[in-house]
C-alpha positions in Angstrom: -123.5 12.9 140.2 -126.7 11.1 139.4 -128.6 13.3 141.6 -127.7 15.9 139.3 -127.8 14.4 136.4 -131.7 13.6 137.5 -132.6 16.9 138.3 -131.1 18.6 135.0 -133.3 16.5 133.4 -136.4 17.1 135.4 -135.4 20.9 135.1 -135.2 20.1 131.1 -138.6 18.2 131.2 -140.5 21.9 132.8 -139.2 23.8 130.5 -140.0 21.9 128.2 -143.2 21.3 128.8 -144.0 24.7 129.4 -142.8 26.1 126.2 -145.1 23.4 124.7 -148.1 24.5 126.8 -147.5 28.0 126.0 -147.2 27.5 122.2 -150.2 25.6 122.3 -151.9 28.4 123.9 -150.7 30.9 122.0 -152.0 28.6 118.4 -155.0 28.4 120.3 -155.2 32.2 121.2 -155.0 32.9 117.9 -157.2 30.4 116.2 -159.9 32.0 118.9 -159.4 35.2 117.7 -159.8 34.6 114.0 -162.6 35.5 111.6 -162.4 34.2 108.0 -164.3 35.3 105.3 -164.8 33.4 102.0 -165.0 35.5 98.8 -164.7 33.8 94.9 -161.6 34.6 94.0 -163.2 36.9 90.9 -165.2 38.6 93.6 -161.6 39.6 95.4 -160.0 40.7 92.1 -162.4 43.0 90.9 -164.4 44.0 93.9 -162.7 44.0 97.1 -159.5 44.8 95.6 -160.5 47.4 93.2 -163.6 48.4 94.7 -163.4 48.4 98.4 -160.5 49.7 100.7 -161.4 46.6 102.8 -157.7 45.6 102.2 -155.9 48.5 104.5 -158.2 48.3 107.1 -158.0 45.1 107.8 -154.4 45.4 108.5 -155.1 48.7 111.5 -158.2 46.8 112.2 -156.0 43.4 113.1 -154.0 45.3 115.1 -156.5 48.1 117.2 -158.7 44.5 117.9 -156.1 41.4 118.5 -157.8 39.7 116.0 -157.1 38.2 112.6 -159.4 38.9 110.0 -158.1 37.0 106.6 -159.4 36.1 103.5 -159.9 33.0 101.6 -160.2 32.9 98.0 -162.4 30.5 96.6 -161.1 29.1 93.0 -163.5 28.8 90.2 -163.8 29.6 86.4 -167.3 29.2 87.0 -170.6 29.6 89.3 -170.7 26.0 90.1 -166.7 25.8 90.1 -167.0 28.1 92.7 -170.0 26.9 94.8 -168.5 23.4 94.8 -165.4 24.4 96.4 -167.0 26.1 98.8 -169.7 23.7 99.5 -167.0 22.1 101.1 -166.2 24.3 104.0 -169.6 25.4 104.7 -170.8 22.8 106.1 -167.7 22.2 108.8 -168.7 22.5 112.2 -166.6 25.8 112.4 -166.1 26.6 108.9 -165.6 30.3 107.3 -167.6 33.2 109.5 -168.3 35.0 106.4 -168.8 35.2 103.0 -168.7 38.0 100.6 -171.0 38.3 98.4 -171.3 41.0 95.2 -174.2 41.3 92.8 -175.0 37.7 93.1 -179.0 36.6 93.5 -178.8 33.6 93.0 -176.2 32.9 95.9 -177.8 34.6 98.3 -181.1 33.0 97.7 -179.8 29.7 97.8 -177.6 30.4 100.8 -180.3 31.6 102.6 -183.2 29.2 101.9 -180.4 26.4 102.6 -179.9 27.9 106.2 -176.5 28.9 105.6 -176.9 32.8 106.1 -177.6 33.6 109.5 -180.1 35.9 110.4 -179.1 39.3 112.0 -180.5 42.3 113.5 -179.3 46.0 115.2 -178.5 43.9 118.3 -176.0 42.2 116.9 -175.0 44.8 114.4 -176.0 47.8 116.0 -174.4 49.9 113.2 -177.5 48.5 111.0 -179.6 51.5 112.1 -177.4 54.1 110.2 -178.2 51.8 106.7 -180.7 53.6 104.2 -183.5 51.2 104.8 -183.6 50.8 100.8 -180.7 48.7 101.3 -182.1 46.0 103.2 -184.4 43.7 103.4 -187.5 43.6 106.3 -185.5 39.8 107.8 -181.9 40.8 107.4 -179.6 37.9 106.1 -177.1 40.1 104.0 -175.0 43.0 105.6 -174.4 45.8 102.4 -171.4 47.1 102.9 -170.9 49.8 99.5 -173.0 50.3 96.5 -172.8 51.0 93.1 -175.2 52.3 90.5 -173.9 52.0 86.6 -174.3 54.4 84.6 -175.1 54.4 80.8 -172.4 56.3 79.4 -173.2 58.3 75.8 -169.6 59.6 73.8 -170.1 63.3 73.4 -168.5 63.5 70.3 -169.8 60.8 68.2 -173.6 61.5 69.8 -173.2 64.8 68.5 -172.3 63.6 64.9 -175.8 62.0 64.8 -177.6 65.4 65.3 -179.9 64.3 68.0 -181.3 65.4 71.5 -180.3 63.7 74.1 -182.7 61.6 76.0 -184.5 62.1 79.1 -183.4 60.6 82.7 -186.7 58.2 81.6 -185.7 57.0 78.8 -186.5 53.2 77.7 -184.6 50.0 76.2 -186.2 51.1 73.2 -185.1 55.0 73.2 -181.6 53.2 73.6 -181.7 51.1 70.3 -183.4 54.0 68.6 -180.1 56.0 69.1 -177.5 53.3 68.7 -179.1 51.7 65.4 -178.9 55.3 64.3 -175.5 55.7 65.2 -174.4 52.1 63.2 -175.5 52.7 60.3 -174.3 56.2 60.3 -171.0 54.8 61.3 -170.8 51.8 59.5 -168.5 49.4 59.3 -167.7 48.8 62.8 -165.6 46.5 64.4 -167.8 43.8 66.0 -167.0 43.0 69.7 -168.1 42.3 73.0 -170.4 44.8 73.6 -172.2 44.3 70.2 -173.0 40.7 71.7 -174.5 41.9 74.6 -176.6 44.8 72.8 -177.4 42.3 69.8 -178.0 39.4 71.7 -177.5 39.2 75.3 -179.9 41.8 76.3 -182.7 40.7 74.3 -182.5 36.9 75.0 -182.6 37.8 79.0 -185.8 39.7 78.1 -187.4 36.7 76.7 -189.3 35.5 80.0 -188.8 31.5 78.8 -189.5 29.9 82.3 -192.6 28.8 83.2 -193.4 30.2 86.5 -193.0 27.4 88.7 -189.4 27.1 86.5 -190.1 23.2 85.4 -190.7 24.1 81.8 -188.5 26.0 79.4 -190.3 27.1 76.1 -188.1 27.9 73.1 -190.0 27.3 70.2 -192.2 30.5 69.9 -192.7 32.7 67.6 -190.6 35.5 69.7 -187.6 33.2 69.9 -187.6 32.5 66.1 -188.0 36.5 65.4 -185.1 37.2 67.5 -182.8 34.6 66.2 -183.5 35.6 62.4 -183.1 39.3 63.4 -180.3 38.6 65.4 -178.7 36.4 62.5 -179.9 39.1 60.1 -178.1 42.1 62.0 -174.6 40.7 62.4 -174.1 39.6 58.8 -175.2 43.1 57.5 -172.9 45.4 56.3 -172.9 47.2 59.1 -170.1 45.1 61.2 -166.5 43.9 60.2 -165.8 40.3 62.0 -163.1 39.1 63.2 -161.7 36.2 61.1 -162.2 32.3 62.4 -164.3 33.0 64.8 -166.9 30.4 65.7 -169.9 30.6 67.5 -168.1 28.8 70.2 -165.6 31.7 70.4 -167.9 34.3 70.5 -169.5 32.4 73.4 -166.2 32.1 75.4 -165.5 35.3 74.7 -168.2 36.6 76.9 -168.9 33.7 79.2 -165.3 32.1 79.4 -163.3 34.7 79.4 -160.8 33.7 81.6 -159.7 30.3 79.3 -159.9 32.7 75.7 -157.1 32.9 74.1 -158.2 33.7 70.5 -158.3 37.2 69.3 -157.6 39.3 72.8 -158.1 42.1 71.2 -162.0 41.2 71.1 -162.1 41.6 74.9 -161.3 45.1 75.1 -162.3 46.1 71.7 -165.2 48.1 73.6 -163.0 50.6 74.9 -161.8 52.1 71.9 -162.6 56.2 71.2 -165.3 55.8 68.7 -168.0 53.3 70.8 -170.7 55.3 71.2 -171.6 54.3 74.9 -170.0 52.6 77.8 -171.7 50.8 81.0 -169.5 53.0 83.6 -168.8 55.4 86.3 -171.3 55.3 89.6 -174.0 57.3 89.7 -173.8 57.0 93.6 -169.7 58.4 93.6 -169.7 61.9 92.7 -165.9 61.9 91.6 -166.3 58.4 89.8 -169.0 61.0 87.6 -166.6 64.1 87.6 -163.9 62.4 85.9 -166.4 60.7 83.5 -167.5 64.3 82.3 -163.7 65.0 81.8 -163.7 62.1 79.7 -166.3 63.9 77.3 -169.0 61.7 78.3 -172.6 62.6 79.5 -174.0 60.1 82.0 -178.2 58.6 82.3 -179.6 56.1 84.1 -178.8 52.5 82.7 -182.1 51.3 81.0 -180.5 47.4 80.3 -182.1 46.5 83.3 -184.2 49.1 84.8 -185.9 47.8 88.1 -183.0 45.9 89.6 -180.0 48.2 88.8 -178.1 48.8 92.4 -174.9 46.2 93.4 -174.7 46.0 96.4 -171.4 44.5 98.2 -171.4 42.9 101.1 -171.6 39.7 103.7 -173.7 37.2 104.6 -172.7 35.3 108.5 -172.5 31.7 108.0 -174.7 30.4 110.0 -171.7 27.5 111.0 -168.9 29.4 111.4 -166.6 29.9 113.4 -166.7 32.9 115.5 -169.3 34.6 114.4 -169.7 37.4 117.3 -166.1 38.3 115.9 -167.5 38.3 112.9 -170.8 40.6 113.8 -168.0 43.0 115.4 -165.8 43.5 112.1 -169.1 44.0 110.0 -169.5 46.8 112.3 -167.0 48.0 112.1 -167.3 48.3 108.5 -170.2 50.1 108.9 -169.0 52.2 111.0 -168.6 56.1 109.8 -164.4 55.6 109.7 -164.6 53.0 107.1 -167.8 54.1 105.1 -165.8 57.9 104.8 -162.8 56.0 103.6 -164.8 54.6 101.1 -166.4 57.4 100.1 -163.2 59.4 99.6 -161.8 56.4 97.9 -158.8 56.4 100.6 -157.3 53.2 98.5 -153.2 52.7 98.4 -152.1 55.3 95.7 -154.7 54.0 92.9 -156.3 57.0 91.5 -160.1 56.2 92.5 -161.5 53.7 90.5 -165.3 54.4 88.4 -166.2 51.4 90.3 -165.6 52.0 94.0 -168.7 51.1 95.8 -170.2 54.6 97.7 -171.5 54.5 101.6 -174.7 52.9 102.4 -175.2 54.9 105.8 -177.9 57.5 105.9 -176.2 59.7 108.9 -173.2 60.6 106.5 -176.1 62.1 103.9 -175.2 65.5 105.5 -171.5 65.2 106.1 -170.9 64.2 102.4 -173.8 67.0 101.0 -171.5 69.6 102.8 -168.1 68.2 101.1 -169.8 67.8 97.7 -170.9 71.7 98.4 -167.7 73.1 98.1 -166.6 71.2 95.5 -166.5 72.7 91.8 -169.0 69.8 90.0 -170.9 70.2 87.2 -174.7 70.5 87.9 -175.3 67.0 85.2 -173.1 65.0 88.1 -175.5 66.2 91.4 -179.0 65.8 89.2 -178.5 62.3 88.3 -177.2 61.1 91.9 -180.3 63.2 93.4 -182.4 61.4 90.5 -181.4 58.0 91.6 -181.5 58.3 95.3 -184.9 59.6 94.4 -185.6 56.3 92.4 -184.2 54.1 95.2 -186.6 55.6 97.9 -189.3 55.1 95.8 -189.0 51.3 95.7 -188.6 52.3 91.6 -185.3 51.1 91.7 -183.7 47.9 93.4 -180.6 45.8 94.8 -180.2 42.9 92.2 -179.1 41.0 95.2 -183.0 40.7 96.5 -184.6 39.4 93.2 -186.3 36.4 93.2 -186.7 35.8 90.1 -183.6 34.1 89.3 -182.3 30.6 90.8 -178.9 29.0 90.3 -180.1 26.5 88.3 -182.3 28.8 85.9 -178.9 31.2 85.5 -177.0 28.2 85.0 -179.2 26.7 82.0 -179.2 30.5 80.5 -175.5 30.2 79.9 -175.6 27.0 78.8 -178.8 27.8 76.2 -177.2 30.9 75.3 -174.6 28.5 73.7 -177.1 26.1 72.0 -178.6 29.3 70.5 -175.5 31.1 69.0 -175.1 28.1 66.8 -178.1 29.7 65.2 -177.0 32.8 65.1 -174.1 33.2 63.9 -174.2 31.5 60.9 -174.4 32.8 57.2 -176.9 29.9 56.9 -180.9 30.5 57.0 -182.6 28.0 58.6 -186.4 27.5 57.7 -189.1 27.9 60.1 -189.7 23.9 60.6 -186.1 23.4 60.7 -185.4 26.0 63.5 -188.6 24.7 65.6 -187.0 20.9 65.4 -184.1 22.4 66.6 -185.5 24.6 69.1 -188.1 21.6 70.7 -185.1 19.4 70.8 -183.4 21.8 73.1 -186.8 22.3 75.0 -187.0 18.4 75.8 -183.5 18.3 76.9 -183.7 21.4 79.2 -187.0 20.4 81.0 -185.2 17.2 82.0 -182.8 19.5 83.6 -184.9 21.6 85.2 -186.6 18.5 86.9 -183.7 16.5 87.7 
């Protein structure tokens, strides 16, 4: 009876043991198979889940490979929320194998000068060769995946109340206030909003080049910066705007840098998108159908002149340079550039969503036939073709730009912008006038305090 009792046990103890070892196997099978890409959790929101139909082929791509490809959102109400969260993985001996990046300079400079993003070529992702060389750059850190080209967007109908020719394709930042100051005070009084900020204020203050060149010296109290705050000041407490009540300058500051915490007045948020605005940033120039249904809409599309020279997002991933397994990871980007995916993209092969005006377009040069012959049969109106022929033109010409390659920006000068920009509404939107010595003090107060930063 004790013989037997022993060997039960010792039977028990095998099995045992070999469902452990195969469990651990299996976890480790898995864990070997895995390829993790980090993404800001805004990025996944409005990019890859509205942009991209990266979601469903993950799923058939999972399955066709024996691999697990998963994201991992990165919290953050902020750049530096967001960088300091991920700081924390990136420096793990097997942390994430890539990272998505949209739009974002100032990440993918510093990623790559810190020797995060690995260098790759066409022998590791040999799909490479099919991307319109305007896309990359001559060392290849960042793997574009889609693009997108905004379009300024005019109203038909309230354009046409105004009685005036259209622009040219190369029209200017001036050409653009010309129309718009001509359309407020015909229309006058608006409702002020969002977009007002950025025409008012936002674009002009990113004009102002206040940076010294070797960015350790901010200069604020010039004759330029006073000019724009008075005019600025002078503009919004016309008679041409109707504002909303209790605001503070603080609010119109979280309103269109804090967005996600403000709470007051929600109708200020999406006050843009009302009937009677006279233009919209939307639609890709690059996505044919994205234009089509933006013509439906009784609008009438030209190049975006906000930011001429550096007007292309492009999507896409950078290889951390410590992750964890990265050939997996040079595989799945190929994948994604492969001419399955960038087709899927370019039909806008996404769930049941209608196509969105933001889906990111192809970046592969061999589909330029294959997607002239679709676009060939289709029934579009001459306006869509000329200004995607007129910004492919652009692009080969070096005349227009990814914002992703400008180095111009840092994190640390974009940083201080947002934070000035704050400092300088409280200028701006007041009824009161400050003097000219008064608004210097102010001014070189804010200079001292922002060169310390800039040194630190």
């Amino acid at each position: 009876m004790k013989k037997i009792f022993i060997f039960a046990f010792c039977i028990i103890l095998i099995l045992t043991s070999c469902t452990t070892d195969k469990k651990e196997v299996n976890s480790k099978s898995s864990e070997s198979k895995e390829v993790t890409i980090a993404v800001w959790e805004d990025d996944y929101d409005f990019t890859i889940d509205l942009s991209m139909p990266i979601i469903e082929y993950i799923s058939k791509y999972n399955k066709d490979n024996d691999t697990r490809v998963k994201f991992d959102k990165i919290k953050g109400n902020t750049y530096e929320e967001f960088l300091d969260n991920l700081n924390v993985k990136l420096y793990l001996d097997e942390g994430p194998t890539l990272i998505y990046i949209s739009n974002m300079p100032y990440f993918y400079q510093l990623f790559k000068e810190k020797g995060i993003a690995e260098k790759v070529d066409t022998d590791t992702i040999p799909n490479l060769n099919n991307v319109y060389d305007f896309y990359l750059e001559d060392e290849i850190y960042f793997i574009p995946i889609g693009a997108d080209y905004t379009c300024k967007s005019f109203n038909k109908e309230q354009i046409e109340k105004l009685d005036i020719p259209y622009p040219d394709y190369d029209w200017t930042i001036e050409d653009y206030y010309e129309i718009r100051n001509k359309w407020v005070d015909y229309t006058k009084p608006i409702e002020f909003s969002r977009d007002d900020i950025q025409d008012i204020i936002i674009y002009k203050l990113d004009n102002i080049d206040v940076f010294s060149q070797d960015n350790k010296k901010i200069n604020l109290d010039t004759k330029q910066m006073k000019e724009n705050i008075n005019n600025m000041r002078e503009e919004i407490y016309s008679d041409k705007y109707i504002l909303p009540e209790n605001f503070t300058y603080e609010d119109y500051y979280n309103a269109c840098f804090d967005y996600h915490s403000f709470n007051k007045g929600r109708d200020f948020l999406t006050r843009s998108a009302t009937i009677y605005y006279l233009t919209f940033d939307a639609y890709n120039a690059l996505n044919v159908e994205s234009l089509k249904r933006g013509m439906m809409d009784d609008r009438i599309h030209f190049p975006n002149v906000n930011n001429q020279k550096y007007n292309i997002d492009l999507g896409g991933f950078i290889v951390n340079s410590n992750g964890k397994n990265k050939k997996l990871g040079y595989e799945f980007i190929n994948s994604l550039l492969s001419k399955e995916f960038q087709m899927q993209m370019y039909k806008g092969e996404k769930q049941d969503y209608v196509l969105p005006s933001n889906m990111y377009s192809p970046v592969l040069k061999t589909l330029k036939d294959n997607i002239q012959n679709i676009e060939s049969k289709k029934n579009l109106q001459p306006e869509v073709i000329k200004i995607k022929n007129y910004i492919y033109d652009k692009l080969k010409k070096g005349e227009i730009k990814p914002e992703i390659y400008r180095k111009d920006k840092t994190l640390k000068t974009v940083t201080l912008r947002r934070k000035l920009y704050k400092d300088l509404f409280k200028f701006i939107f007041t009824e009161d006038v400050f003097s000219d010595d008064s608004l210097s003090r102010e001014l070189k107060e804010l200079e001292d305090r922002y060169s310390i930063y800039l040194n630190e």
